[in-house]
C-alpha positions in Angstrom: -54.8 171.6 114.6 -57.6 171.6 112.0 -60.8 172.0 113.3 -63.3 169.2 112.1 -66.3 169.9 112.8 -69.2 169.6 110.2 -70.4 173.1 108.6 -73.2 173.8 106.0 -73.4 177.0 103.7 -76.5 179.8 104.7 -79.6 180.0 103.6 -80.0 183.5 103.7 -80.3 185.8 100.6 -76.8 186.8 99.3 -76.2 190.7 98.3 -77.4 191.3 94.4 -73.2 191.7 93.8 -72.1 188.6 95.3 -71.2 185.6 93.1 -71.5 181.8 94.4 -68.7 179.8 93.4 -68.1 176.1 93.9 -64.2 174.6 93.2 -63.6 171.2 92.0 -60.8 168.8 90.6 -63.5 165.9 89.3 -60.1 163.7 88.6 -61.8 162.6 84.9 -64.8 160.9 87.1 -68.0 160.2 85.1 -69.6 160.1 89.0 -68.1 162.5 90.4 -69.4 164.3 87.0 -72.7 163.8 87.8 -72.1 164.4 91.5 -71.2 168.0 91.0 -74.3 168.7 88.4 -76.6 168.0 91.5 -74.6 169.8 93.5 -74.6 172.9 91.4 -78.1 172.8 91.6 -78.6 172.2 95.2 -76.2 175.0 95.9 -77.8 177.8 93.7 -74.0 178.0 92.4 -73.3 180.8 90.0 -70.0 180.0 88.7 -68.3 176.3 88.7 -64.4 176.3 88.4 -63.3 172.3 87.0 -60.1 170.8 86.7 -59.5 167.6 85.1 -63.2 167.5 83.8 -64.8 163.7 82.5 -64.8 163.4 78.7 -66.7 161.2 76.7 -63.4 158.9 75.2 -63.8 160.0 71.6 -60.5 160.5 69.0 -61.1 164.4 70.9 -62.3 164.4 73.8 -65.7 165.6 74.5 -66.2 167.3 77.7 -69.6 165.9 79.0 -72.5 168.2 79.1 -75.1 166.4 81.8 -76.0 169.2 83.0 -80.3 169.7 82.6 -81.4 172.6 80.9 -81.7 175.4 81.2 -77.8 175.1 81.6 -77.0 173.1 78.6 -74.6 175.3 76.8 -71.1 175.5 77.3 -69.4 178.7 77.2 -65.5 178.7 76.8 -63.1 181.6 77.2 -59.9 182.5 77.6 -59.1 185.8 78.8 -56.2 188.1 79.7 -55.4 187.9 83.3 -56.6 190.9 85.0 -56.8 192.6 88.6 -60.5 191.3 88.3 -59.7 187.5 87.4 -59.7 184.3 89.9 -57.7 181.5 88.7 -58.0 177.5 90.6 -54.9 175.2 90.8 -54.7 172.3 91.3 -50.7 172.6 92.2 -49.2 169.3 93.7 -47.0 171.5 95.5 -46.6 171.6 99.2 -46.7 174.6 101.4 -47.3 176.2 104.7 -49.1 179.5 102.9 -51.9 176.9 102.0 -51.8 174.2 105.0 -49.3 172.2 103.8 -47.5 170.1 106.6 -44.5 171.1 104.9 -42.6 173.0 102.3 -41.5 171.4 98.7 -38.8 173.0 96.4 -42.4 173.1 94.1 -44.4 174.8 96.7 -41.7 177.9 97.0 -41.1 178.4 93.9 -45.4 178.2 93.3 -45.3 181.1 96.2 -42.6 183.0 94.4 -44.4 182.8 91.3 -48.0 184.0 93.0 -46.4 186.6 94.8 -44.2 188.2 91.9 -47.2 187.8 89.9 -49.1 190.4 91.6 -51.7 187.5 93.3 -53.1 186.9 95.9 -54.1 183.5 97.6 -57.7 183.1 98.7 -57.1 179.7 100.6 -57.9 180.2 104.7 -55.8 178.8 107.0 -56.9 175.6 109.5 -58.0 177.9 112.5 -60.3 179.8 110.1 -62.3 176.9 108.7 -65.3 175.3 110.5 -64.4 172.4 108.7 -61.5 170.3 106.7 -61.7 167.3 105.1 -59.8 164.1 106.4 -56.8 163.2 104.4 -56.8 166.0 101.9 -53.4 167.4 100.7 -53.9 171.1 100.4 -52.6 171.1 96.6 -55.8 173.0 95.4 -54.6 176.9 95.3 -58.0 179.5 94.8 -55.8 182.7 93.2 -57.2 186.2 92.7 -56.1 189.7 91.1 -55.6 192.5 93.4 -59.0 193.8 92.5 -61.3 190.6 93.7 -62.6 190.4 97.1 -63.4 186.8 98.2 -65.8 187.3 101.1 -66.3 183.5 102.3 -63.7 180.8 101.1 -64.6 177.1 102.5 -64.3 173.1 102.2 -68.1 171.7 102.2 -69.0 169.2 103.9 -70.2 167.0 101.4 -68.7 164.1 99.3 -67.4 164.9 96.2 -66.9 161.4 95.1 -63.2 162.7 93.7 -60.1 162.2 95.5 -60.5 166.2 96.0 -62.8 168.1 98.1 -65.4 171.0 97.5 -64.1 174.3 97.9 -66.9 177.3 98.2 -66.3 180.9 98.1 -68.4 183.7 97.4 -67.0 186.7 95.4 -68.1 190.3 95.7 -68.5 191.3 92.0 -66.9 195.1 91.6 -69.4 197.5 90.3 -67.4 198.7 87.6 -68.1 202.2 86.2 -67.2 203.7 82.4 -64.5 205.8 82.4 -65.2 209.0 80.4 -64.2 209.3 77.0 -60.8 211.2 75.9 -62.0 212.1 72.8 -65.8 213.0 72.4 -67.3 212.3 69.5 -67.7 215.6 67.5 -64.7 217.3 66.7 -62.9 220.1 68.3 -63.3 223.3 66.0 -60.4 225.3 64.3 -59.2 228.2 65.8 -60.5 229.9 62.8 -64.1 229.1 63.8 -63.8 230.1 67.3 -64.6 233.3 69.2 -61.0 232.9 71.1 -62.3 235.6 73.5 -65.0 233.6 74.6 -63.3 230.4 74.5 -60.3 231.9 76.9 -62.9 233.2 79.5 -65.1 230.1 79.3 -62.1 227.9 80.1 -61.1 229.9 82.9 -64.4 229.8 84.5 -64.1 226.0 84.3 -60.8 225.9 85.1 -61.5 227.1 88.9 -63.3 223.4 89.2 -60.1 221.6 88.8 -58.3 220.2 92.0 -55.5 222.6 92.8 -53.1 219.9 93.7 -52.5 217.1 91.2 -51.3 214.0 94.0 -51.9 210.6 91.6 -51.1 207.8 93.1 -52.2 205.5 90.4 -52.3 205.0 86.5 -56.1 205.6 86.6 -56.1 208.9 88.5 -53.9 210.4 85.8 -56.1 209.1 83.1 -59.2 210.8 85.1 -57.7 214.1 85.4 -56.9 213.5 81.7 -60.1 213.1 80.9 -61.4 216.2 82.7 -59.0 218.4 81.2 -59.9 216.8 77.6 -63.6 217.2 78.6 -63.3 220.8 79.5 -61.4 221.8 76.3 -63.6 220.2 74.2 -66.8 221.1 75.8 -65.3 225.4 76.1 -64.6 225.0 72.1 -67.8 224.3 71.3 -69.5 226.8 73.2 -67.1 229.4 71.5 -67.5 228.0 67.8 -68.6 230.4 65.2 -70.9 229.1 62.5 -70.3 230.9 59.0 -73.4 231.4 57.1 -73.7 228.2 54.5 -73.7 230.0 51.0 -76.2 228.0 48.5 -74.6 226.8 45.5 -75.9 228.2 42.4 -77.3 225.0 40.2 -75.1 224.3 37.3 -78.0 223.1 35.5 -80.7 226.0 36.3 -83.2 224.8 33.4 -83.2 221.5 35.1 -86.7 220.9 37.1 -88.9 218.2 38.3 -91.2 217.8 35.5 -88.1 217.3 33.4 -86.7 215.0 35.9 -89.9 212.9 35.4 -89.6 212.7 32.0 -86.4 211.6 31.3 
């Protein structure tokens, strides 16, 4: 049985890398609308994910923008899905994974689909929430990639004046980290401008740094050692280029000279 018992969201500081996120389906409600500005605010939400926003009727649509400033733009995108992306659905489809009382020919093949698409579903079950809405339906999926960590997912406790509830959850934000470059920006000389001697020795010095055992598990480990091997090349080559005296041209105008160059 779902436990119904009223719960609020803390007050306490959340870490610098964790995002506030607030899930709605506002079912093309002006009120409802409104509702969830205020509730943004309230909330300290960072990020607001909307299906079936309320548009001004128009021959297209505009999405109303009530929102006070300073968050009076609109910013649209549509990415690629990645391992780092959450997606909301709103799914009409029925099934036990997400509370459902039952399963619907819909709701298995939704769970095929997540599951084959590498997904994961963020939704907690009953005996993990504090509380759950009366008479919801449990058609409103949260999705993640592989790669996104939900930390708190939730129903709030507060009307949404939509025939769908508030759903909270708080992502931890992955501290991602530039991967070295392959290819360094100057060039890697010619053999003909390198001391090969000293190039051979350098590299073998470095070459003692290198894990003896090459295990990769994963795409990106064999793009790092890659890059380490790249890195070291490069980096030895230079060390062991040769630079050739620059011979000066001789002028193929030698009477030409400044005072002449001023009075032309």
């Amino acid at each position: 049985m779902c436990n119904d018992s009223a719960s609020s969201l803390p007050k306490n500081v959340l870490p610098p890398n964790r995002i506030r996120c607030i899930q709605i389906n506002l079912h093309h409600s002006k009120l409802a609308s409104a509702t969830l500005a205020q509730t943004v605010l309230n909330l300290d939400i960072d990020v607001v994910l909307i299906q079936e926003p309320y548009a001004y009727p128009a021959e297209i649509p505009v999405v109303a923008n009530i929102l006070p400033a300073p968050f009076n733009q609109s910013l649209m995108l549509f990415p690629r899905p990645t391992r780092f992306s959450a997606w909301t659905v709103n799914s009409n489809a029925k099934n036990r994974v997400w509370n459902s009382s039952v399963n619907d020919r819909r709701g298995e093949d939704l769970e095929t689909l997540i599951f084959g698409s590498g997904l994961n579903i963020a939704n907690r079950l009953c005996d993990e929430l504090d509380f759950v809405p009366g008479g919801t339906a449990f058609v409103d999926l949260t999705l993640t990639g592989s790669r996104l960590f939900i930390s708190r997912w939730a129903f709030l406790a507060m009307p949404s004046l939509s025939d769908h509830p508030y759903i909270y959850f708080e992502v931890d934000s992955p501290d991602f980290t530039p991967k070295p470059k392959a290819h360094p920006n100057r060039p890697i000389p010619s053999l003909s401008n390198m001391n090969l001697n000293l190039y051979r020795s350098k590299l073998l010095a470095v070459s003692t740094t290198w894990p003896r055992s090459l295990t990769c598990s994963s795409e990106s480990e064999v793009e790092e050692h890659i890059n380490v091997l790249v890195t070291s090349i490069h980096s030895c080559a230079q060390a062991a280029k040769t630079f050739r005296p620059v011979l000066s041209r001789e002028k193929s105008m030698p009477w030409w000279s400044r005072e002449l160059c001023a009075l032309r």
